[in-house]
DSSP file (Angstrom, degrees, kcal/mol; ACC not computed):
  #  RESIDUE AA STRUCTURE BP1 BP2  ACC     N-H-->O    O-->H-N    N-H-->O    O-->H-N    TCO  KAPPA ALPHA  PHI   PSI    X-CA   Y-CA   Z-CA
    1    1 A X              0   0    0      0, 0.0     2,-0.0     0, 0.0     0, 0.0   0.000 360.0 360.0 360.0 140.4   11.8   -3.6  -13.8
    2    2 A X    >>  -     0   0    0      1,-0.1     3,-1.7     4,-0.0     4,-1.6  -0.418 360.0-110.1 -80.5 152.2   12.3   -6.1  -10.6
    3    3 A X  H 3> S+     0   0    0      1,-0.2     4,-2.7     2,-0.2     5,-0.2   0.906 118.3  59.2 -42.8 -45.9   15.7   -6.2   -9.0
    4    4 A X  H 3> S+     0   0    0    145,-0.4     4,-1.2     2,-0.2    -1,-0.2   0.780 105.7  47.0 -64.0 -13.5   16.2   -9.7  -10.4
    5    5 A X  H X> S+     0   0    0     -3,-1.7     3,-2.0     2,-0.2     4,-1.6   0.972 111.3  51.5 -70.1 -74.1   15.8   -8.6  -14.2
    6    6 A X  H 3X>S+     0   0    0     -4,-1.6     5,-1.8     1,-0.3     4,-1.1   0.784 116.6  39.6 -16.1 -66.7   18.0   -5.9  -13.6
    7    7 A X  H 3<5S+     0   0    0     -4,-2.7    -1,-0.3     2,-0.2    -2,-0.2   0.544 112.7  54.4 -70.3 -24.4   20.7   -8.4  -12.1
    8    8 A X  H <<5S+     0   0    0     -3,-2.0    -1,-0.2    -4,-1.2    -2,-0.2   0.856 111.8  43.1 -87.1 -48.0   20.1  -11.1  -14.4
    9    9 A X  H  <5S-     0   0    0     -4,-1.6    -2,-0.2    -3,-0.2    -3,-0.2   0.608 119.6-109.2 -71.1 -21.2   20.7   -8.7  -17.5
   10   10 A X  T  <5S+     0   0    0     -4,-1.1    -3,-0.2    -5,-0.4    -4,-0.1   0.422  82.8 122.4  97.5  23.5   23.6   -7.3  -15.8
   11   11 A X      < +     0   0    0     -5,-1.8     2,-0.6    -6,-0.2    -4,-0.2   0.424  25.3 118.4 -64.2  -6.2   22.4   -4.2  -15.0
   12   12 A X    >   -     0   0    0     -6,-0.5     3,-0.9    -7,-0.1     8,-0.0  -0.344  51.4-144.4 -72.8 123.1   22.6   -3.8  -11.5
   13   13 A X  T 3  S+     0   0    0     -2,-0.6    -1,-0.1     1,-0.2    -2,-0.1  -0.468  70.8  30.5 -87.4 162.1   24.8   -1.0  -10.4
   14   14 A X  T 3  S+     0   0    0      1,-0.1     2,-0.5    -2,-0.0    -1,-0.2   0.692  86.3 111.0  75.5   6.9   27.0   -0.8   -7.2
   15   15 A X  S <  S-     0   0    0     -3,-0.9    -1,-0.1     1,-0.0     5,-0.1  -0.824  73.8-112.8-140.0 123.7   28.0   -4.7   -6.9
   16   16 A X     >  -     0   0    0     -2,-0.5     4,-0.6     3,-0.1    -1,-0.0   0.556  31.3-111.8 -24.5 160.7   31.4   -5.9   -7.6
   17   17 A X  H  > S+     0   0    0      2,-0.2     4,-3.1     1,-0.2     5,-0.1   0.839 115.0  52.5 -73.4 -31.5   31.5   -8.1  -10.8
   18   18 A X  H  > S+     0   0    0      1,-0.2     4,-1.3     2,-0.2    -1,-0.2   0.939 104.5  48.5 -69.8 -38.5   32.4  -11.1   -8.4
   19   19 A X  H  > S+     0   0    0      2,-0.2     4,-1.4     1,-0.2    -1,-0.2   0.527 113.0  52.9 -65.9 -23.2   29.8  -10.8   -6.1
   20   20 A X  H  X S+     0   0    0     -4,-0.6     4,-1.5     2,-0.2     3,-0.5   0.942 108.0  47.6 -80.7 -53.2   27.5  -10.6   -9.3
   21   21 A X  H  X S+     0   0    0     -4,-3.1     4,-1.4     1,-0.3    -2,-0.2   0.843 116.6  51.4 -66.6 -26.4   28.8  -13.8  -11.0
   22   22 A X  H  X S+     0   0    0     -4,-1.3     4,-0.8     1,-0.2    -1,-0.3   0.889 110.3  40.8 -84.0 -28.6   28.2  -15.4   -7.6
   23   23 A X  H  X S+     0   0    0     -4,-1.4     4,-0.7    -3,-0.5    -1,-0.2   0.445 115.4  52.9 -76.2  -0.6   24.9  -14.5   -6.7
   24   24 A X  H  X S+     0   0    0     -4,-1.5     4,-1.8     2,-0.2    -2,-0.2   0.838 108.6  49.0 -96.1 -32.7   23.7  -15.1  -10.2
   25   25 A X  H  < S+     0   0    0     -4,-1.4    -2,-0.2    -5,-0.3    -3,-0.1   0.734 111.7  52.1 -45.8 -41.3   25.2  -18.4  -10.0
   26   26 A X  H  < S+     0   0    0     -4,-0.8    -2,-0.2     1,-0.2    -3,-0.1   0.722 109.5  51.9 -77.9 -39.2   23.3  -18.9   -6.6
   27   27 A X  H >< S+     0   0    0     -4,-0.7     3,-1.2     2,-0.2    -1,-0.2   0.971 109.1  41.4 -60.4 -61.7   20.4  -18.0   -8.0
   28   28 A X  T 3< S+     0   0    0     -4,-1.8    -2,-0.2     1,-0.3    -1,-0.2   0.270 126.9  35.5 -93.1  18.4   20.1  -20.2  -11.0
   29   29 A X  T >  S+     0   0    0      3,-0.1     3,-1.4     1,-0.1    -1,-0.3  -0.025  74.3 128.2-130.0  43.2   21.5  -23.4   -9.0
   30   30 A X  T <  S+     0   0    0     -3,-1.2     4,-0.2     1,-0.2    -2,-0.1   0.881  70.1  52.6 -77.5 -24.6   19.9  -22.5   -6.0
   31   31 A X  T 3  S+     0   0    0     -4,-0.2    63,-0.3     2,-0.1    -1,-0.2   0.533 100.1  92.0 -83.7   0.4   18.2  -26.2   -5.6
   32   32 A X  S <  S-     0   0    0     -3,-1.4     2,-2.7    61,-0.1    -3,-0.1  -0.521  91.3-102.2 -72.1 150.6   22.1  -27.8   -6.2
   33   33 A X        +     0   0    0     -2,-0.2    -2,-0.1    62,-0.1    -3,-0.1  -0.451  55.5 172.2 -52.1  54.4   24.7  -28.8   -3.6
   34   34 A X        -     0   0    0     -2,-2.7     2,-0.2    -4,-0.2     3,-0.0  -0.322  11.5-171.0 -78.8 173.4   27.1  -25.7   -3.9
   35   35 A X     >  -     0   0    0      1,-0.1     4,-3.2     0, 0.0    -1,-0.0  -0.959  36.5 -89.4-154.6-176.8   29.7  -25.1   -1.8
   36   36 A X  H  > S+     0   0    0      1,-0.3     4,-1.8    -2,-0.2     5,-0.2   0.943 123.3  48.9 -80.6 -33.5   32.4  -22.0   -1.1
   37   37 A X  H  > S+     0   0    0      2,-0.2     4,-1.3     3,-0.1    -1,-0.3   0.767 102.5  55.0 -48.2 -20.8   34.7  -23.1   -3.5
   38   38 A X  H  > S+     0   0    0      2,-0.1     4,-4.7     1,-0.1     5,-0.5   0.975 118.4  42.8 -45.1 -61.6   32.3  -23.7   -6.6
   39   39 A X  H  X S+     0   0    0     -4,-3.2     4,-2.4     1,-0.2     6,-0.3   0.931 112.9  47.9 -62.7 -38.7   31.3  -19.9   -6.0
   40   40 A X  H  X>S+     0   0    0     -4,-1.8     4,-1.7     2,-0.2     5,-1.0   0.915 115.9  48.7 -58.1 -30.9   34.9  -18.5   -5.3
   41   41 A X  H  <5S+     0   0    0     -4,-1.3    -2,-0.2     1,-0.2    -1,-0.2   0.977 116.7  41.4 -68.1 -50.2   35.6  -20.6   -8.6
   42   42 A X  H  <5S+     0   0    0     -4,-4.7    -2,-0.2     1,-0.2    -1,-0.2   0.876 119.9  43.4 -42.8 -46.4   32.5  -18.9  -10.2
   43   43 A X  H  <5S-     0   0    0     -4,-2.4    -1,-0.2    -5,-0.5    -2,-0.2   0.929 102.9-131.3 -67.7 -37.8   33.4  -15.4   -8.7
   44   44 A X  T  <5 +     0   0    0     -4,-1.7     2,-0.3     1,-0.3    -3,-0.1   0.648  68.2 106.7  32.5  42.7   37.1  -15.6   -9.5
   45   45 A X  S   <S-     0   0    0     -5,-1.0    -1,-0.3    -6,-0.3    -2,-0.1  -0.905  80.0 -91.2-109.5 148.8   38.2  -14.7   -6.3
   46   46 A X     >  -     0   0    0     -2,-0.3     4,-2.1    -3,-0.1    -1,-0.2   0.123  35.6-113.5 -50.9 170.4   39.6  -16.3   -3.9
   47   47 A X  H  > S+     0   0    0      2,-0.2     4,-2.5     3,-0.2     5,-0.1   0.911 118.8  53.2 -74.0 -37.2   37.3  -17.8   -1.1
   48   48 A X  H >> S+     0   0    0      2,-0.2     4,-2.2     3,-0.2     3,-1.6   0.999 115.8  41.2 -63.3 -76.4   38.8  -15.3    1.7
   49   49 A X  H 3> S+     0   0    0      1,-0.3     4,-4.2     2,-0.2     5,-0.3   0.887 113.1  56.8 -63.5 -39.6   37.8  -12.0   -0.8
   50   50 A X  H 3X S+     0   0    0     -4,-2.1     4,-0.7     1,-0.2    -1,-0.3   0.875 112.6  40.2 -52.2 -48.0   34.3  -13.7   -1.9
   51   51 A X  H <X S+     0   0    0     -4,-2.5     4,-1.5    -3,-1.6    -1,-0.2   0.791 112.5  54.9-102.6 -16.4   33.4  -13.8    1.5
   52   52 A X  H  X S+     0   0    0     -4,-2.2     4,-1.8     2,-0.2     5,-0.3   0.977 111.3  41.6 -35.6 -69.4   34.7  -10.4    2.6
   53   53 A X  H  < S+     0   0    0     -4,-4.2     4,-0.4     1,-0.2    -2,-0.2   0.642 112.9  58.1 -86.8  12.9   33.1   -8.4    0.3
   54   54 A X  H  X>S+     0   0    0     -4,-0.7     4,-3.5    -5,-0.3     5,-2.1   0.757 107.0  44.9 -69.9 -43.5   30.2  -10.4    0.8
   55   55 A X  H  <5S+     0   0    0     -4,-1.5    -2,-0.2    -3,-0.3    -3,-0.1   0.855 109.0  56.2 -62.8 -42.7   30.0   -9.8    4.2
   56   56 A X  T  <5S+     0   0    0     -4,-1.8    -1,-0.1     3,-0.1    -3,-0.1   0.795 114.6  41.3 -45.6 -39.0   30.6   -6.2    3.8
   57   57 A X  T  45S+     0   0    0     -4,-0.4    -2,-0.1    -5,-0.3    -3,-0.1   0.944 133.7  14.2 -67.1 -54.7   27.7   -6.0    1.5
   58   58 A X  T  <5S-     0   0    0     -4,-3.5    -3,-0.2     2,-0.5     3,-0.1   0.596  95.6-114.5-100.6 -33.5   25.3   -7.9    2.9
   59   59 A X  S   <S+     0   0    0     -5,-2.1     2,-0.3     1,-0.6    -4,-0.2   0.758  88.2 106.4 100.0  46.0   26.5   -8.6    6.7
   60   60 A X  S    S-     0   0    0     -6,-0.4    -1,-0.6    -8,-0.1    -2,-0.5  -0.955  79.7-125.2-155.5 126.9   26.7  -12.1    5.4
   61   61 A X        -     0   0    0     -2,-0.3   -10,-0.1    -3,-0.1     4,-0.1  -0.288  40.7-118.5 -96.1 160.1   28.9  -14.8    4.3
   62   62 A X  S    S+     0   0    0      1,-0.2     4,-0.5     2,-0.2    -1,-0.1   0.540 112.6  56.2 -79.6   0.5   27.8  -15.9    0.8
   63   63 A X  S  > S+     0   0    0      2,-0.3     4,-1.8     3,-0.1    -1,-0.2   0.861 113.2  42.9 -96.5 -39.8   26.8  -19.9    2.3
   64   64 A X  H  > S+     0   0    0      1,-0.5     4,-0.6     2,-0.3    -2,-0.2   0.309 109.2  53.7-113.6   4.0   24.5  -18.2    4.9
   65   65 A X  H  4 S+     0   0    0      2,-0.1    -1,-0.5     3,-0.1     4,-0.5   0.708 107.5  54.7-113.8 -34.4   23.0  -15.7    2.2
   66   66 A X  H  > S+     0   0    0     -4,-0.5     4,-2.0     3,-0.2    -2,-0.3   0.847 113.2  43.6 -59.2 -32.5   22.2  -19.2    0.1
   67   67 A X  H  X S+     0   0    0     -4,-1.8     4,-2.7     1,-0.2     5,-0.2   0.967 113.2  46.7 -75.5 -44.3   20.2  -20.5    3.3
   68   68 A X  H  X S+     0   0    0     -4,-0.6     4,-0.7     1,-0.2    -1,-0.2   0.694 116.6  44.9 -79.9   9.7   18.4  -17.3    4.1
   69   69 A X  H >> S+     0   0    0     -4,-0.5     4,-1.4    -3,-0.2     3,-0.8   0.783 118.6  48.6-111.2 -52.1   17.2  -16.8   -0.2
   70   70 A X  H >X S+     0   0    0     -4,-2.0     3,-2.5    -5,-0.3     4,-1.8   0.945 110.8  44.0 -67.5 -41.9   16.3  -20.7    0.0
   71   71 A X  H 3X S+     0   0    0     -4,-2.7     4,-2.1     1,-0.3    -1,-0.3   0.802 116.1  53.7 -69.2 -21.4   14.2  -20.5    3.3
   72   72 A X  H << S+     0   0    0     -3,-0.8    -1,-0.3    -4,-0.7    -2,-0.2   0.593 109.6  44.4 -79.7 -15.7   12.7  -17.3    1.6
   73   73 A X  H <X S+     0   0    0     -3,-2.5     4,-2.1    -4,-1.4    -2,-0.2   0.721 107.3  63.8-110.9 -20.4   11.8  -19.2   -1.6
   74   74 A X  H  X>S+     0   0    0     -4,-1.8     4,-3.1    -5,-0.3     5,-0.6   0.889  98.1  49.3   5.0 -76.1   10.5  -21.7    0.7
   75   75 A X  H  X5S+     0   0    0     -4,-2.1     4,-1.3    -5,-0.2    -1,-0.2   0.770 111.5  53.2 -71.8  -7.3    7.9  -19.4    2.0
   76   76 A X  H  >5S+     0   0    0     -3,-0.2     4,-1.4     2,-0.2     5,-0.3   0.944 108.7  52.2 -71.5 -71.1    6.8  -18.6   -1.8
   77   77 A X  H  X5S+     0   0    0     -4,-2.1     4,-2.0     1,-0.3     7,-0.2   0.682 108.6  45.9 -61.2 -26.6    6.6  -21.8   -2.1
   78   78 A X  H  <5S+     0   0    0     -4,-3.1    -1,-0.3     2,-0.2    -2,-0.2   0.829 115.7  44.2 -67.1 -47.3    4.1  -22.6    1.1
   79   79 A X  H  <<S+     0   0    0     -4,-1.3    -2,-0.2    -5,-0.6    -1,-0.2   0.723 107.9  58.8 -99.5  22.0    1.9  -20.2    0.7
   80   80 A X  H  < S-     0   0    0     -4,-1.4     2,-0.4     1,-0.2    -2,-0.2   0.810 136.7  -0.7 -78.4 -56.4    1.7  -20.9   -3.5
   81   81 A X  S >< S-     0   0    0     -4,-2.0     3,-1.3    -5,-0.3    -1,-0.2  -0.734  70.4-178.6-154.9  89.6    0.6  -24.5   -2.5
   82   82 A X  T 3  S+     0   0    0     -2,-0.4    -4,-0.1     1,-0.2    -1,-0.1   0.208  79.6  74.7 -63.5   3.4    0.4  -25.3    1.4
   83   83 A X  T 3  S+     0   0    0     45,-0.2    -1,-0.2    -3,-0.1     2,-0.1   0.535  74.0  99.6-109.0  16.5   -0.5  -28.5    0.5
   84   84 A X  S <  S-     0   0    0     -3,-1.3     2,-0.2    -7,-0.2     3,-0.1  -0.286  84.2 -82.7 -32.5 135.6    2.7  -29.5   -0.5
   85   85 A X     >  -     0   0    0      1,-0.2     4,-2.8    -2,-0.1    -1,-0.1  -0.572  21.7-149.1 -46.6 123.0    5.3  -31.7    1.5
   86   86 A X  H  > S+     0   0    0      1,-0.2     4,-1.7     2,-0.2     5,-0.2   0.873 111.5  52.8 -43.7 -62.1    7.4  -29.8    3.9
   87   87 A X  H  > S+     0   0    0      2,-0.2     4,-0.8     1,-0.2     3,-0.3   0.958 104.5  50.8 -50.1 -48.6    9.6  -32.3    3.0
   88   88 A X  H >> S+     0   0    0      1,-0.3     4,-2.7     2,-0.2     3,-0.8   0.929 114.5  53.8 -51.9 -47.3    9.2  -31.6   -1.2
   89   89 A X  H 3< S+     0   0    0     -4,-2.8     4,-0.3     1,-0.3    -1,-0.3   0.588 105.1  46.0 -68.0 -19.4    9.9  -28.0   -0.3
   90   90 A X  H 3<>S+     0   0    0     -4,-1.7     5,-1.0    -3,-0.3    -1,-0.3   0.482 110.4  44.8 -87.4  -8.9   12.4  -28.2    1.2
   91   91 A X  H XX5S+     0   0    0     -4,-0.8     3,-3.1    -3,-0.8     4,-0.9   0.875 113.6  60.9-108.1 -78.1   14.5  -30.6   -1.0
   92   92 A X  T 3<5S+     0   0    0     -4,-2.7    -2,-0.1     1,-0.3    -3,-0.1   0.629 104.1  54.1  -0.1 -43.0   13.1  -28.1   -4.3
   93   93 A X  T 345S-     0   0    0     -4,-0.3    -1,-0.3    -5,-0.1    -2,-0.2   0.530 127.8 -99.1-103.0   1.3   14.7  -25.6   -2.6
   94   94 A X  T <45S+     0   0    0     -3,-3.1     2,-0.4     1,-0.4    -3,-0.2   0.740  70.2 131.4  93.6  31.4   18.4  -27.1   -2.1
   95   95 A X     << -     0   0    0     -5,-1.0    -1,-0.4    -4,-0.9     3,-0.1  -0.949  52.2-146.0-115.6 168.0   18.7  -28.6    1.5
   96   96 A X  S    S+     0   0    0      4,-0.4     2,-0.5    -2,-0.4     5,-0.1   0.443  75.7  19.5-119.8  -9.8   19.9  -31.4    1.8
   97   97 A X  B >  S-A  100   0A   0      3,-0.6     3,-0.6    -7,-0.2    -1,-0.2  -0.965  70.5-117.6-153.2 166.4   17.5  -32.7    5.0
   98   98 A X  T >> S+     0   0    0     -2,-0.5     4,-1.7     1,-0.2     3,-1.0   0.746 109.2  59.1 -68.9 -40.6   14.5  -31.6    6.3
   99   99 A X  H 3> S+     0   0    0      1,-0.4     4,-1.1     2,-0.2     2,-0.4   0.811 106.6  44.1 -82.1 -28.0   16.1  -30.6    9.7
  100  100 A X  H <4 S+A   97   0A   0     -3,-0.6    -3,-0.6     2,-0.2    -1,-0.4  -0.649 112.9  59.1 -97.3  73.0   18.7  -28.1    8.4
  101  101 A X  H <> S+     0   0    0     -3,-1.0     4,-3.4    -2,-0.4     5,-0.4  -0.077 116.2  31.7-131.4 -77.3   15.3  -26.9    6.2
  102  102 A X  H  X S+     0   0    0     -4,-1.7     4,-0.7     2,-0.3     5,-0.2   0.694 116.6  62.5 -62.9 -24.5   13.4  -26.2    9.7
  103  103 A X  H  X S+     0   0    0     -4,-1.1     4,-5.4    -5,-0.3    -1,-0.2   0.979 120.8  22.8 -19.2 -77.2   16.9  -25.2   11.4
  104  104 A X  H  > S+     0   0    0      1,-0.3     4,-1.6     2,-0.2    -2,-0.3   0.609 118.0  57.5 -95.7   0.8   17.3  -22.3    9.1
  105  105 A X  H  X S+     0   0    0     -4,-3.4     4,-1.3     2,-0.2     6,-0.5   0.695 110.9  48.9 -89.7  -9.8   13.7  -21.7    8.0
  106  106 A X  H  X S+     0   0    0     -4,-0.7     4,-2.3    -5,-0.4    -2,-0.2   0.912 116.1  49.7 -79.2 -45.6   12.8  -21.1   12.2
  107  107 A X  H  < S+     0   0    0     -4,-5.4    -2,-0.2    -5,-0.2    -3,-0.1   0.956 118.4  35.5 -41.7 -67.5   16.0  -18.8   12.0
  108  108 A X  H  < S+     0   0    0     -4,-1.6    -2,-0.2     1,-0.1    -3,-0.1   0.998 132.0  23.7 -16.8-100.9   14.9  -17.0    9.3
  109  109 A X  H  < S-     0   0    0     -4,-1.3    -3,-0.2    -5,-0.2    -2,-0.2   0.534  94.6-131.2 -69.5 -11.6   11.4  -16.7    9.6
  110  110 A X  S  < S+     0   0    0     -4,-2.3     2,-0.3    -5,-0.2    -4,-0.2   0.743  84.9  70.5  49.1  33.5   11.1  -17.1   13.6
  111  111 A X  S    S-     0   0    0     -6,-0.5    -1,-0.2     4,-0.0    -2,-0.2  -0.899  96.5-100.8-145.0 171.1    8.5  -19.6   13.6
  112  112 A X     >  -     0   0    0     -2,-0.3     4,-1.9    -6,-0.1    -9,-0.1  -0.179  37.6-108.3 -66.6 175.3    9.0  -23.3   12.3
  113  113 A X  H  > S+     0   0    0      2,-0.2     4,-1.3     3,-0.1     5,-0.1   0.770 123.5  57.9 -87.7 -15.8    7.6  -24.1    8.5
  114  114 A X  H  > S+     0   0    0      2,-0.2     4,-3.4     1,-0.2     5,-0.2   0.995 110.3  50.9 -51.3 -61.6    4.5  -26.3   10.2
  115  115 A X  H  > S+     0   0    0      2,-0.3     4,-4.0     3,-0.2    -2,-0.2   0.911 110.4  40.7 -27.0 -84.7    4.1  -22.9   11.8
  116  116 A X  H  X S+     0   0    0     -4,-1.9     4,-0.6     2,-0.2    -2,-0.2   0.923 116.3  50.1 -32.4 -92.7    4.1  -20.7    8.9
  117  117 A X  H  X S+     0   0    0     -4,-1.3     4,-1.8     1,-0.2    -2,-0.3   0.686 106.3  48.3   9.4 -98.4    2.3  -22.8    7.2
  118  118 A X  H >X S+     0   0    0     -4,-3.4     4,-2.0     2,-0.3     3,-0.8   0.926 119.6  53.4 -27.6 -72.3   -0.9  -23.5   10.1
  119  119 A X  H >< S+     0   0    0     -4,-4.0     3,-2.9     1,-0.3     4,-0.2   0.603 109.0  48.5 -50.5-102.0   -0.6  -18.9   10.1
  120  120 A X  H 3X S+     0   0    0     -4,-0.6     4,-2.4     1,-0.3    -1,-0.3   0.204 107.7  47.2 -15.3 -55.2   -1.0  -19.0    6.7
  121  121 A X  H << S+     0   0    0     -4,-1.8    -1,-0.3    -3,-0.8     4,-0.3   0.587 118.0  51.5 -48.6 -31.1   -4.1  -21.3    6.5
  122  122 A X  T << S+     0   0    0     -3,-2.9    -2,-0.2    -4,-2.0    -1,-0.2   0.856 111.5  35.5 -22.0 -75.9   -5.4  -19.3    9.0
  123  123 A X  T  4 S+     0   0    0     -3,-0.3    -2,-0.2    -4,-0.2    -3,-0.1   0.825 128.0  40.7-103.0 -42.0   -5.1  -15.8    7.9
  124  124 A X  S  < S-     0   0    0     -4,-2.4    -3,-0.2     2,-0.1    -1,-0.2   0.567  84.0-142.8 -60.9 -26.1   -5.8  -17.0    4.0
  125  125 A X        +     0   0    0     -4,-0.3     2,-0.4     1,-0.2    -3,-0.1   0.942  57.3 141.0  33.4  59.7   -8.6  -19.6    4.4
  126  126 A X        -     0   0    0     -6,-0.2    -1,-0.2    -5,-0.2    -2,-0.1  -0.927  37.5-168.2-121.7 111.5   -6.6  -21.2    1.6
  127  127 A X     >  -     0   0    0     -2,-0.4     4,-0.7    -3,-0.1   -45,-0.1   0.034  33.3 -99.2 -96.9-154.8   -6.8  -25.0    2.8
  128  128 A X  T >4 S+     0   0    0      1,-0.2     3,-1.9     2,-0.1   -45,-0.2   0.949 124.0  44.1 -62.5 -66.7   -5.1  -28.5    1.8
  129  129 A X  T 34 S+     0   0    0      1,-0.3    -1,-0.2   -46,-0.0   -46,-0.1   0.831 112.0  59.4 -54.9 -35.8   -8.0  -29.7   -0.5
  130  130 A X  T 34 S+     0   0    0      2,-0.0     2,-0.4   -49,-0.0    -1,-0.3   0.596  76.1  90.2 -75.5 -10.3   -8.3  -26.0   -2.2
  131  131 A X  S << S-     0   0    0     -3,-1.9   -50,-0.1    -4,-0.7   -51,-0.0  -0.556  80.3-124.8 -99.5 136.7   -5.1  -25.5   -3.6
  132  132 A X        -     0   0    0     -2,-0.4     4,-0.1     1,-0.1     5,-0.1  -0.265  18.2-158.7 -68.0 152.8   -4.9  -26.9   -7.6
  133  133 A X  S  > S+     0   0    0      3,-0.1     4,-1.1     2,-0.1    -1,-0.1   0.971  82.1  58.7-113.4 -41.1   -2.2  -29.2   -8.1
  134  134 A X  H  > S+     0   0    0      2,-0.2     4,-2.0     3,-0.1    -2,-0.1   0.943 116.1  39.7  -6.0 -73.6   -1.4  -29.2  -11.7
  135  135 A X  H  > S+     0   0    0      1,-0.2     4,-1.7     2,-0.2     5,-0.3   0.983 112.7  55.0 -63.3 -36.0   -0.7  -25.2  -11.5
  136  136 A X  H  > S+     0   0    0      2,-0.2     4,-2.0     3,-0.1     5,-0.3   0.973 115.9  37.4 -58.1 -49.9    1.0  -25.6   -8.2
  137  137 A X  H  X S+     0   0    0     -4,-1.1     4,-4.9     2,-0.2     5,-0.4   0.999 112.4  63.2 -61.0 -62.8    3.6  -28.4   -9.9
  138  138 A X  H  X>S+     0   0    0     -4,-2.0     4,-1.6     1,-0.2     5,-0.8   0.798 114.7  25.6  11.6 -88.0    3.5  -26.3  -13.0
  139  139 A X  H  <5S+     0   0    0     -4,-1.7    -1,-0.2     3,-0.3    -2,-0.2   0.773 121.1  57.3 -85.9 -38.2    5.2  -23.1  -11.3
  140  140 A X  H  <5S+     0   0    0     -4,-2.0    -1,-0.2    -5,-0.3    -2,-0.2   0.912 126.9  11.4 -87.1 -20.8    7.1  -25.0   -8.5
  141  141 A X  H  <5S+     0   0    0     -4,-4.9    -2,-0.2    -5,-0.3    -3,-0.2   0.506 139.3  29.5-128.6  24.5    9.2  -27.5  -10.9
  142  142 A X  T  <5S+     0   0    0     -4,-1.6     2,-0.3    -5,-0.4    -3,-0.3   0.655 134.7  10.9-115.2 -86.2    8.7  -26.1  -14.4
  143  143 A X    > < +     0   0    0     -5,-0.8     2,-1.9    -6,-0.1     3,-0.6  -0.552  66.2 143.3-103.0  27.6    8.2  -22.5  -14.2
  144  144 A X  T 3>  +     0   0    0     -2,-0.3     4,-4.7     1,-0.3    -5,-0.1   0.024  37.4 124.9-107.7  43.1    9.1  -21.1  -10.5
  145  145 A X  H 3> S+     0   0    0     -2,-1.9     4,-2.1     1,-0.2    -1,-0.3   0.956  76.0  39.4 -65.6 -35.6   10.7  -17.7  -12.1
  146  146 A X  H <> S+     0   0    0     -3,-0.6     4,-2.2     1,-0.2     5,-0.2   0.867 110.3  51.9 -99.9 -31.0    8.8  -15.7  -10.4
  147  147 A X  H  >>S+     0   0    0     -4,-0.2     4,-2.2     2,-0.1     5,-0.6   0.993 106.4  55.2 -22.9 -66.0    8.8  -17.3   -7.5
  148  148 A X  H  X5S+     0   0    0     -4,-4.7     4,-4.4     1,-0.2     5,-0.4   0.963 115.7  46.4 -58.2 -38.3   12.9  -17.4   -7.5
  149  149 A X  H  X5S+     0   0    0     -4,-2.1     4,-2.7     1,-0.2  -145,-0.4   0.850 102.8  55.2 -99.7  -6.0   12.6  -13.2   -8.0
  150  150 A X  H  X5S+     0   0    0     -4,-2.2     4,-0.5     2,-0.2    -1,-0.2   0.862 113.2  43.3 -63.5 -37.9   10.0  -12.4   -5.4
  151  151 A X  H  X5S+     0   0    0     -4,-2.2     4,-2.6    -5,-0.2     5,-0.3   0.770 120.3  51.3 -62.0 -40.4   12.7  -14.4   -2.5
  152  152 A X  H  X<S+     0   0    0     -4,-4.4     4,-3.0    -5,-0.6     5,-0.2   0.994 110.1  44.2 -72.0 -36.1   15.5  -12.3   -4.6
  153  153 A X  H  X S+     0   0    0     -4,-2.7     4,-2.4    -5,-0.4    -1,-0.2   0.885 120.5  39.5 -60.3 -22.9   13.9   -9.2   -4.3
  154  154 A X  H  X S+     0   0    0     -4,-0.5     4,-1.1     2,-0.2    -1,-0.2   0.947 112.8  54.0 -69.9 -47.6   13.1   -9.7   -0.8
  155  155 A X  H >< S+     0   0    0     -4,-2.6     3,-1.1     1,-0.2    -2,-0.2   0.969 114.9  41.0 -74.3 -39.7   16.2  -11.1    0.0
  156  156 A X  H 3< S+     0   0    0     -4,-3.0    -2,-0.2    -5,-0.3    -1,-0.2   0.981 115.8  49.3 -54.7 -60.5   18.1   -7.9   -1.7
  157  157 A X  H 3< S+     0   0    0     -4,-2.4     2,-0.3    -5,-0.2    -1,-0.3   0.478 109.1  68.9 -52.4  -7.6   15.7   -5.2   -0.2
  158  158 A X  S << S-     0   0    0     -4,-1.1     2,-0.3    -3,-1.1    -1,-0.0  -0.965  77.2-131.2-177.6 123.8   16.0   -6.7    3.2
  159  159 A X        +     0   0    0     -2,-0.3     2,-0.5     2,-0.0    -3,-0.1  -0.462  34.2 179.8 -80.2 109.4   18.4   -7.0    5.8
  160  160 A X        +     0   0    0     -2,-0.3     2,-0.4    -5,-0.1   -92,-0.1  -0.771   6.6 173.1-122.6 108.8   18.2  -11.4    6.8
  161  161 A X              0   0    0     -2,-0.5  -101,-0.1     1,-0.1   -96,-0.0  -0.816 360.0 360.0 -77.5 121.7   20.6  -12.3    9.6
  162  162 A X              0   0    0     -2,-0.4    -1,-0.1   -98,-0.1    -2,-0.0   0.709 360.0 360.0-113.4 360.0   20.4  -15.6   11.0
């Protein structure tokens, strides 16, 4: 069973109950406007302990663990349909402009999303015209579950500092 199942049913052992209600929250609004009171509200902790033992956990404040899981469902979302809008993907994914999208996806990922992208088209020979567009909308604004738990699993297995 993938980490996010686990976490979703509440089965994950070893992370406080707050820290659960807030990354589960984070998860299934990640394409909203949150902010660190919503999640403190969510958590029912104060803002101070939510982002202490979040930082303890991950080595991360809980805002800057919402940027690095959206620029990671981001890159799901480029190389599922690279002919997408930079722009689309990035507003899908909960930023709120295209320049803190390429900000934190360069941080992240240490190339720009053009970048990524361009490698990707590259290394796949998957180009603009090839990619279907019906299943690609499908999965990115219907269905994108598995999308959202390949960026959670990553982002849990894996250390993302930005």
């Amino acid at each position: 069973m993938e980490l996010l199942d686990d976490f979703k049913t509440g089965q994950s052992d070893n992370i406080p109950e707050g820290i659960h209600r807030a990354l589960k929250y984070m998860v299934e609004n990640f394409s909203d406007e949150l902010n660190l009171d919503e999640l403190s509200e969510v958590a029912q902790v104060t803002k101070f302990n939510l982002c202490r033992n979040f930082r303890r956990r991950y080595g991360i404040p809980p805002m800057r663990w919402l940027w690095v899981f959206r620029v990671l469902l981001a890159g799901e979302f480029i190389k599922l349909a690279p002919d997408w809008s930079l722009t689309d993907i990035a507003f899908t994914c909960g930023f709120s402009s295209s320049a803190h999208f390429s900000r934190s996806f360069s941080g992240v990922m240490k190339k720009s999303p053009s970048s990524f992208r361009r490698n990707l088209t590259k290394t796949t020979g998957v180009g603009v015209a090839n990619a279907a567009r019906k299943t690609t909308y499908d999965l990115m604004f219907q269905d994108n579950s598995k999308l959202v738990s390949n960026a959670f699993n990553r982002m849990l297995t894996q250390q993302y500092l930005v």
